[in-house]
C-alpha positions in Angstrom: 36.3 33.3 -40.4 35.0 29.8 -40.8 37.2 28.5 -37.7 35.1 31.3 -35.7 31.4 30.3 -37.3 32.5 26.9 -36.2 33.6 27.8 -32.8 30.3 29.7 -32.1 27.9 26.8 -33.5 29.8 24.2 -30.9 29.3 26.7 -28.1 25.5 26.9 -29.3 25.2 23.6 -28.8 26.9 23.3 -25.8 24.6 25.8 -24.3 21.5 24.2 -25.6 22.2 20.7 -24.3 23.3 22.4 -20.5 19.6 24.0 -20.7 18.1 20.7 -21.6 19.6 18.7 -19.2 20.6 20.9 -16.1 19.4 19.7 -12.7 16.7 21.8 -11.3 16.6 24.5 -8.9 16.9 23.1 -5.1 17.6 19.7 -6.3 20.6 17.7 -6.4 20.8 15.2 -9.5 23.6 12.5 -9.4 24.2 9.8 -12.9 25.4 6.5 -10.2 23.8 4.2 -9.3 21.2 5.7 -11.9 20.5 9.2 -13.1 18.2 10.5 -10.0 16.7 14.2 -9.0 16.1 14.2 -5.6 14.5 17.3 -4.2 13.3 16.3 -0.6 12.9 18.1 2.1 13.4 21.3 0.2 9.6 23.1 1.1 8.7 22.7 -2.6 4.8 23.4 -3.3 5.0 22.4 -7.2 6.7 19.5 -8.7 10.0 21.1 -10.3 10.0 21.9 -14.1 12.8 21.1 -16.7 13.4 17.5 -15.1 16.4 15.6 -17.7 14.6 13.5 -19.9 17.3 10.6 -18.7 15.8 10.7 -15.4 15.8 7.2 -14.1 14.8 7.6 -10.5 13.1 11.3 -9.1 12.5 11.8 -4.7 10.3 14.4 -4.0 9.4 13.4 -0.7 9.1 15.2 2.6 7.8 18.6 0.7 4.2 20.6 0.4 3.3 19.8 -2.7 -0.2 20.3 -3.5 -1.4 19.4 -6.7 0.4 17.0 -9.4 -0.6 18.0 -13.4 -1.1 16.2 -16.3 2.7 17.4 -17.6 4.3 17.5 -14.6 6.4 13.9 -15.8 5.1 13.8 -19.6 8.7 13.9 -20.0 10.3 11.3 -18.1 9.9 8.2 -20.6 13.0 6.4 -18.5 11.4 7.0 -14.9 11.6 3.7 -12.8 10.9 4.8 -9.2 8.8 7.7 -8.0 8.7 8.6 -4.4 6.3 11.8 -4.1 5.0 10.3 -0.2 4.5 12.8 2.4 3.4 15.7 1.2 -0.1 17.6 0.8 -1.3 16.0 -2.3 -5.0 16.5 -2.7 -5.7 16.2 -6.5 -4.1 14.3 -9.2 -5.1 15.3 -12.5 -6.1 12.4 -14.7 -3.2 11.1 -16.9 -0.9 12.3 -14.9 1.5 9.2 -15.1 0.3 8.4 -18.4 3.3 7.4 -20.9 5.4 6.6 -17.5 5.6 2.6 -19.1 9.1 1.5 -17.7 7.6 2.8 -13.6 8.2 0.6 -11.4 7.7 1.3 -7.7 5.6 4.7 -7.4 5.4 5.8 -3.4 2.2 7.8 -2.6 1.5 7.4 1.0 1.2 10.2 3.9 -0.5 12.1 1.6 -3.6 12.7 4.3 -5.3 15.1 1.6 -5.7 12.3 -1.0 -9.6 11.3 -0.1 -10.6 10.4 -3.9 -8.7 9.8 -6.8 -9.9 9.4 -10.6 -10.2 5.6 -11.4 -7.9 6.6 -14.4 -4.8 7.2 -12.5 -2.6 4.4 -12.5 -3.8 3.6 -16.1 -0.9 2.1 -18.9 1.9 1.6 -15.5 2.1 -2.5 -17.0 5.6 -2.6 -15.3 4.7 -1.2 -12.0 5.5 -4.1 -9.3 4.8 -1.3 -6.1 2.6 0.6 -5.4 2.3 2.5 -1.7 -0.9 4.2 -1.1 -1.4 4.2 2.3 -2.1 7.0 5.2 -4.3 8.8 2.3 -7.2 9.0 3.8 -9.1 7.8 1.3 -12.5 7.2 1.3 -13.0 5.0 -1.7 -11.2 3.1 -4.0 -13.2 3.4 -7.3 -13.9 0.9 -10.0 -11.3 0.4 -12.4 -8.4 1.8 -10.6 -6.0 -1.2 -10.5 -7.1 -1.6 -14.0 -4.5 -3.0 -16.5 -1.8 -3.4 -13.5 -0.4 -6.8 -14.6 2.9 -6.7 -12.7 1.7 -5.6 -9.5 3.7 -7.4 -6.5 3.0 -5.3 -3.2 -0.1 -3.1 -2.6 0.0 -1.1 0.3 -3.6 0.5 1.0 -3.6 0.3 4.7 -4.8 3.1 7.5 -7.3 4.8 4.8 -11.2 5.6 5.9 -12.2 2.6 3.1 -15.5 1.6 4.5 -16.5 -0.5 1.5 -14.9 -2.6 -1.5 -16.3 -2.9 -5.1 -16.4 -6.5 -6.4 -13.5 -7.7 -9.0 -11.6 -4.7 -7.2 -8.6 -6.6 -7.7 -9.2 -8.5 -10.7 -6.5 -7.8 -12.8 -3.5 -8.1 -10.1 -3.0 -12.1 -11.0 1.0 -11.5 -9.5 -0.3 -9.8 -6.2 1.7 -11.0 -3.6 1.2 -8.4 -0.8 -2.1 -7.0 -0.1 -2.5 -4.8 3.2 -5.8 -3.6 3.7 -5.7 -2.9 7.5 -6.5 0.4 9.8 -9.3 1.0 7.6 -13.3 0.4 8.4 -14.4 -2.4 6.1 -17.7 -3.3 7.8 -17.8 -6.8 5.4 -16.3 -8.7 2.5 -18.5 -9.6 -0.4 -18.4 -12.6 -2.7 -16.0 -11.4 -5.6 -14.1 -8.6 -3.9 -10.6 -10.8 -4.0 -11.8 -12.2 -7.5 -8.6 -12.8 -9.8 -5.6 -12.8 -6.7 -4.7 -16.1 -7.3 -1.2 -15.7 -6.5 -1.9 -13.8 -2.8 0.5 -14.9 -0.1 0.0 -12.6 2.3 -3.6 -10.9 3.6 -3.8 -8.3 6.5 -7.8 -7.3 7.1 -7.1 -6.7 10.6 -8.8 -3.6 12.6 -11.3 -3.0 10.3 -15.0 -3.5 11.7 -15.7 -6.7 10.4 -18.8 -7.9 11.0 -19.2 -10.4 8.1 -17.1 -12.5 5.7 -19.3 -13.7 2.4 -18.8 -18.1 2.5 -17.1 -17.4 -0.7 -15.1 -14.6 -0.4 -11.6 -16.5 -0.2 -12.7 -19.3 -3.2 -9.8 -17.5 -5.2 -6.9 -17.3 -2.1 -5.4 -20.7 -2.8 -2.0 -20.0 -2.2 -2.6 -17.3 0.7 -0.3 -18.3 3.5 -0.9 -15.7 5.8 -4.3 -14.3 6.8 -5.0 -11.5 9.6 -8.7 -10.9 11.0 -7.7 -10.2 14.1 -9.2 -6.8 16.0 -12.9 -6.6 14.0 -16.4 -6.9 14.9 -16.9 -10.4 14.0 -19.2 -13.0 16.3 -19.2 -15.9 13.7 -17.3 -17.1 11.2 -18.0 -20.1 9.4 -15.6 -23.1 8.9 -16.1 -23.5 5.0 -15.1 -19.6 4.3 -11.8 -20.9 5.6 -11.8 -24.1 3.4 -10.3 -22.4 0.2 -7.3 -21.3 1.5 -5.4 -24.8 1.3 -2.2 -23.3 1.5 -2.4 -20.9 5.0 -0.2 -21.1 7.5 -0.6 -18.4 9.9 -4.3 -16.8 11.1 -5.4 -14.9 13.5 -8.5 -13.9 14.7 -8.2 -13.1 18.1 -9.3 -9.7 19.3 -12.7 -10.2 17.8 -16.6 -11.1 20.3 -16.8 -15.0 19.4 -20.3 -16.8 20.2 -18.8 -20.3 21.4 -22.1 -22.2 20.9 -23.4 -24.7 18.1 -23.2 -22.0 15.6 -19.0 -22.1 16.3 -19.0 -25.7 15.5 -18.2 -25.6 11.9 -15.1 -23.4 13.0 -13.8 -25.4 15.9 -14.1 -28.7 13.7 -11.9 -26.8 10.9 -9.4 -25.4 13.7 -9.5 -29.4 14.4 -8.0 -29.9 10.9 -5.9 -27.0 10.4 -2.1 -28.2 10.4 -0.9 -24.0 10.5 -0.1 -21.5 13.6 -3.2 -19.7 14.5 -3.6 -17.1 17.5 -6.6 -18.1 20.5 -10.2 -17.1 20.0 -11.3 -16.1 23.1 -15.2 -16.8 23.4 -17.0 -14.1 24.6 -20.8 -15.9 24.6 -22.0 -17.3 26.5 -20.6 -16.2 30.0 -19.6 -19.3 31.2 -17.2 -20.0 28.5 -16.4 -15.8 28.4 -12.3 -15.5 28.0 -11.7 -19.3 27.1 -10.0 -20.3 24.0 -12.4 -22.0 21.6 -9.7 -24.5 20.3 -9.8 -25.7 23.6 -13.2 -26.5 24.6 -15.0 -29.9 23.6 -17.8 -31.3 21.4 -20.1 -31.1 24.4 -19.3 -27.5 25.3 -20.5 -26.2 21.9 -23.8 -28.3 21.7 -26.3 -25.6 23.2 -27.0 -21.8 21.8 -26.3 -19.0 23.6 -29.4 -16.5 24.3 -27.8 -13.8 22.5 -29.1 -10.1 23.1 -28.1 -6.7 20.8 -27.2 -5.2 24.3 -24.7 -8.2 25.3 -22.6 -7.5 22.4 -20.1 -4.6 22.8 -16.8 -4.0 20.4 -13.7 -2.6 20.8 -13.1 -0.5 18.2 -9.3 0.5 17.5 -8.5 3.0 15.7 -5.2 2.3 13.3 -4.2 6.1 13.6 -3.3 5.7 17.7 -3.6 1.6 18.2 -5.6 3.0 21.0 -9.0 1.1 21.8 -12.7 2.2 23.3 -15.1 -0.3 24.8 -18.2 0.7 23.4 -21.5 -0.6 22.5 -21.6 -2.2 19.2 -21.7 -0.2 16.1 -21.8 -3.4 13.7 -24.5 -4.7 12.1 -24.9 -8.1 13.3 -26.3 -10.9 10.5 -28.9 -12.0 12.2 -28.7 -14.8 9.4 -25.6 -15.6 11.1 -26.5 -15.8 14.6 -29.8 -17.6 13.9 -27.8 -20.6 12.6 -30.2 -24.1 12.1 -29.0 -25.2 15.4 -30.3 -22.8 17.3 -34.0 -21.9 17.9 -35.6 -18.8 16.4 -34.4 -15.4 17.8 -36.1 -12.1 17.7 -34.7 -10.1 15.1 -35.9 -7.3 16.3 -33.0 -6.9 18.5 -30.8 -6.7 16.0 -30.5 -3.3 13.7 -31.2 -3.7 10.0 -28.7 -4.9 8.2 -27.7 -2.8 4.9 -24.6 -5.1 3.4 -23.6 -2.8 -0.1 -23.3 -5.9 -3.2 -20.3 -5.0 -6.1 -21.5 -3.6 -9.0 -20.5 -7.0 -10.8 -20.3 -10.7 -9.9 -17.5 -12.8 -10.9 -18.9 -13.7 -14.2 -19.6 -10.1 -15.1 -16.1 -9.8 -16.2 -14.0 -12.3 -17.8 -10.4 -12.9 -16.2 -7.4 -11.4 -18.3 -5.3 -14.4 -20.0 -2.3 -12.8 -18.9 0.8 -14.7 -18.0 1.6 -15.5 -14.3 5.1 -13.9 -14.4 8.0 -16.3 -12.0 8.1 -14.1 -8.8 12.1 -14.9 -9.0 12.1 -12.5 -12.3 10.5 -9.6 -10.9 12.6 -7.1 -8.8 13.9 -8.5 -5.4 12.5 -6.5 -2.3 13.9 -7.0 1.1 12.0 -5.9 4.4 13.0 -3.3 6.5 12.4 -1.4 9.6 10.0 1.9 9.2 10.8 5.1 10.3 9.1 7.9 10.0 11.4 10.6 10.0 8.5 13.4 9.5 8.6 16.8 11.3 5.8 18.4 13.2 3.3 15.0 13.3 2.7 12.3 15.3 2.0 8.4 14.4 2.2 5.8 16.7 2.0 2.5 14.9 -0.2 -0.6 16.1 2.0 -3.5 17.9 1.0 -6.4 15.0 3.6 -8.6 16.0 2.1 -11.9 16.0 1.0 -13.7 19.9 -1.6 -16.1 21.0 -1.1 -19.5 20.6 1.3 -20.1 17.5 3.5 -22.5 17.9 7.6 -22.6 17.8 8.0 -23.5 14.6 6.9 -20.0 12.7 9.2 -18.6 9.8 11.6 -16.5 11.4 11.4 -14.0 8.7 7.5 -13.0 10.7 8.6 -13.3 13.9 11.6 -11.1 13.6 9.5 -8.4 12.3 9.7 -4.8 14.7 6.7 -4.2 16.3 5.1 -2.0 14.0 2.8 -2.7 10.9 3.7 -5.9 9.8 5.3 -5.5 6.2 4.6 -2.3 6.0 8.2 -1.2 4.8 9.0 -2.8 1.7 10.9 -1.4 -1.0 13.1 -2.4 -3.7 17.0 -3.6 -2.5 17.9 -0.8 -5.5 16.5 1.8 -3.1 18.9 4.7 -3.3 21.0 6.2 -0.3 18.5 9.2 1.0 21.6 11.1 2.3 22.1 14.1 0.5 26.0 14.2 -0.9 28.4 16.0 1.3 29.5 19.4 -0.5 33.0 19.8 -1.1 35.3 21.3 1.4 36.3 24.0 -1.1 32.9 24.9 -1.8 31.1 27.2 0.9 27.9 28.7 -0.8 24.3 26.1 -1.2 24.2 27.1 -5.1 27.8 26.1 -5.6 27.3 22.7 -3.5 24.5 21.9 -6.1 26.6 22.8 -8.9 29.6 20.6 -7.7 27.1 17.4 -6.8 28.0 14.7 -9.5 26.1 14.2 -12.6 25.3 18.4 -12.6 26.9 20.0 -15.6 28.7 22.5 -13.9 31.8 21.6 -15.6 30.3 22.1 -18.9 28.3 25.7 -17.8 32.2 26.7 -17.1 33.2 25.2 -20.3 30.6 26.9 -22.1 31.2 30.3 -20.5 35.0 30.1 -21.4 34.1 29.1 -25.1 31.9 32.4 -25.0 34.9 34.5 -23.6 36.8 33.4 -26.4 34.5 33.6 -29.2 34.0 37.5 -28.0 37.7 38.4 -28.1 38.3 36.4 -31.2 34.8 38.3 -33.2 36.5 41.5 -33.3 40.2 40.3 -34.5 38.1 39.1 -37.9 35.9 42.5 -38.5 
């Protein structure tokens, strides 16, 4: 009698734990390299209850899910990577990552639904080193939102509708490395909006709509070495807003309507200096100089001003979704601080549309920068770069050729030039990154249900286990009574 009471409380058990920590419906889960669920590609419109508490890594990618809940992860305390990208995310509740403190690399993107998102989100993820939220279609990022992020490496926010960027946006991401910020339609950079990067090495601004860069806007970018402008609205750009960035080895800034007259003088005498790669700047005032390099004209070629009319200057606006570009007449708002520069006589400003530049809610000293400790880059995760592909069924996206040209010389770091001719960096993701191919079923097995059961890590050994032990405890009840 006591052997049975025994036998039944182990197969209780049994049971129990199987329930607790069975992989869910339409997933496969697998223990090697770590404990994963991955569920992609499986036409899920909810994220899947009952997900083991020893999840380390969950793929959810390449569904329709909708909506993510404050609970949907509340109990995955282990979770290091999340990959929930292409789907038809269009709300997150707020806290819906909270308690999610060992997350490392949480993937976002192609979520085309995603236009706001509660400055809350991302709150408490101190470990998270990447963070992909790109092809969103978000319309603003909203104060507070990279918040407490301490560890963040790579920020991926490119080929959103961002039109406009709060000051000390980015104060708190000291170990920044990567910021993308291209395909969007920033129409100008303020004073403080890098405020607190000071460990950014690579800056991509390009095809926005540009029309003005603050003189201090880069006084934080000392160790930037790469720095993409190219493809905006600017006219002039001044040398000292390039002085900060004493570490910078490749620009560009082709692509964009330069005035070569006295008011480019500042820039050509800091192209002089600069020891880096850096792509042509073809002048497009006035027409005598139109399609000629500035770097390559003289002292005496910039010593006049250009009559400069509103209806002279026309744009080519590209558009990141297609890389396609439309001449058109200029939708910027031209400074006209900027293009009546001392050296030039007085021009009518009434050619020129009002200008209506949006200031940060805060300045640089409205917010004291976090004594946190610059972690070594070589003890944070390795990433390696890779080719993209989007494997997505049913939608089109034709990527913009970013692969660097002009006049950079021979000598560039292979690991740029190499690069495939699609967003530049835009694929970067930890060398842990799983295998995406589902596990082949075994040749005995024939049914879906029964490939799932067989997949290692499931506990389909012990649901047979437990089922025998039941058997048992059945024929054995009735010997006893």
């Amino acid at each position: 009698m006591q052997g049975t009471k025994l036998l039944f409380l182990v197969t209780c058990c049994i049971v129990f734990k199987f329930k607790v920590e069975c992989c869910p419906e339409a997933c496969l889960c697998y223990n090697e390299p770590k404990i994963t669920v991955s569920c992609q590609q499986q036409r899920l419109t909810i994220i899947p209850p009952y997900i083991p508490i020893q999840t380390q890594r969950i793929y959810l990618h390449n569904n329709k899910i909708t909506f993510i809940r404050s609970t949907s992860f509340n109990s995955c305390q282990n979770l290091t990577i999340l990959w929930i990208h292409s789907n038809n995310i269009s709300h997150i509740e707020s806290g819906a990552f909270y308690g999610l403190n060992k997350l490392e690399e949480l993937d976002m993107s192609d979520n085309f639904n995603l236009k706001t998102i509660s400055p809350l989100t991302f709150r408490g993820l101190a470990h998270l080193h990447i963070l992909h939220l790109n092809r969103c279609g978000l319309l603003e990022l909203p104060i507070g939102i990279f918040q407490g992020l301490f560890s963040l490496q790579y920020l991926y926010l490119h080929d959103n509708n961002l039109n406009f960027l709060h000051d000390d946006t980015f104060l708190d991401l000291g170990n920044l490395t990567f910021l993308f910020l291209h395909g969007n339609k920033l129409n100008s950079l303020s004073e403080n909006v890098f405020t607190g990067l000071i460990n950014l090495d690579r800056l991509l601004v390009h095809q926005n709509r540009l029309s003005m860069v603050h003189r201090r806007t880069f006084h934080d970018l000392k160790k930037v070495t790469t720095l993409y402008l190219f493809n905006n609205n600017l006219t002039i750009l001044k040398g000292e807003i390039l002085s900060p960035l004493v570490s910078l080895q490749y620009l560009r800034l082709n692509g964009n309507q330069w005035i070569c007259d006295c008011r480019a003088k500042s820039l050509w005498n800091w192209l002089k200096q600069f020891k880096g790669s850096s792509s042509e700047l073809e002048c497009f005032l006035p027409p005598d100089l139109a399609g000629t390099d500035l770097k390559r004209l003289q002292t005496h070629n910039l010593d006049g001003c250009a009559n400069v009319s509103f209806n002279q200057m026309r744009t080519s606006i590209f558009t990141s979704k297609t890389g396609s570009a439309k001449d058109t007449t200029a939708e910027i708002s031209i400074i006209p601080e900027e293009l009546t520069d001392s050296c030039c006589e007085q021009v009518d400003k009434s050619i020129f549309p009002e200008t209506n530049v949006k200031t940060g809610p805060s300045s640089h000293t409205s917010r004291v920068l976090p004594n946190v400790p610059v972690k070594d880059k070589e003890n944070i995760s390795k990433t390696k770069i890779i080719g993209s592909v989007d494997n997505r069924k049913n939608r089109t996206y034709k990527q913009i050729n970013d692969s660097p040209f002009g006049t950079f010389t021979s000598k560039i770091d292979t690991s740029q030039t190499k690069l495939k001719q699609n967003n530049v960096f835009d694929s970067v993701e930890p060398s842990t990154s799983p295998n995406k191919k589902k596990h082949p079923c075994l040749k005995k097995v024939k049914s879906k249900s029964q490939c799932r059961m067989y997949q290692p890590g499931t506990n389909s050994a012990l649901l047979i286990t437990a089922n025998l032990l039941f058997i048992s405890l059945f024929l054995i009840l009735p010997i006893h009574f």
